[in-house]
N, C-alpha and C positions, 0 to 999 in steps of 0.2 A: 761553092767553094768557101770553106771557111780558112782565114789564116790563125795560123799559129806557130806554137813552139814546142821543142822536143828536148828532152835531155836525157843522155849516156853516161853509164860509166861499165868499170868492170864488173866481167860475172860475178857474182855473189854478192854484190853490194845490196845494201839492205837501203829501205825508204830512208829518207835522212828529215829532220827539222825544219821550219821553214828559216831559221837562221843559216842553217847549211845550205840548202833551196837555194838562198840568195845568191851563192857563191857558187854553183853551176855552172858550167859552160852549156851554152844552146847553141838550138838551129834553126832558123824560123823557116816556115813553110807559107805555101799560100793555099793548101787544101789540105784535109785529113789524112787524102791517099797518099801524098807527098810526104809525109811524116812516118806515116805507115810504113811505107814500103825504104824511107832510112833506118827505122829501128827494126827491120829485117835485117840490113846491110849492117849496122853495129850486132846483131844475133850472128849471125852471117860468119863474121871475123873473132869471136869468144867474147864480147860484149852484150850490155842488156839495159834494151831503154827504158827508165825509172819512168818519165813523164811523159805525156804530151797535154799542151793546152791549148784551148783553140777559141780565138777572140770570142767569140759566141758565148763562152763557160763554160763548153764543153772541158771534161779532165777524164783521163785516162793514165792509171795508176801504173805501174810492173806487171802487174797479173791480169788487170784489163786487155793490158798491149801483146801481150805472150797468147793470151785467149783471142784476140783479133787475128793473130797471125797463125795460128794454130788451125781456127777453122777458115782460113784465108778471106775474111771477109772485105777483102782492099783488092782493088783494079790492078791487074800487074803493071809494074814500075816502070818507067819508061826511060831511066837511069841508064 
């Protein structure tokens, strides 16, 4: 398990700056899949999650996260 964090906003929002970054609202997780299978749940409801970062370094961008969940590469949710 790695932890980390996720950030949402609405569909169509585009990457933003890391001055805008800053001012994000997140979610922390304590595993990848946990993260994963939130920014289904923001897809889910007409939202689209920009980020996820995960204490290790790992980064996972918009189109990272759309293509993660596209070919279901995450444990189903237990949400």
């Amino acid at each position: 398990m790695v932890p980390g964090r996720s950030c949402g906003e609405p569909r169509g929002s585009e990457s933003a700056s890391p001055l805008e970054k800053d001012r994000w609202l997140f979610k922390e997780y304590a595993a990848l899949d946990d993260a994963l299978g939130w920014a289904q749940h923001v897809h889910d409801h007409g939202g689209v999650a920009l980020l996820i970062e995960g204490d290790d370094g790992t980064i996972l961008n918009k189109r990272e996260i759309a293509a993660a969940l596209s070919s279901g590469e995450r444990q189903p949710s237990r949400a």
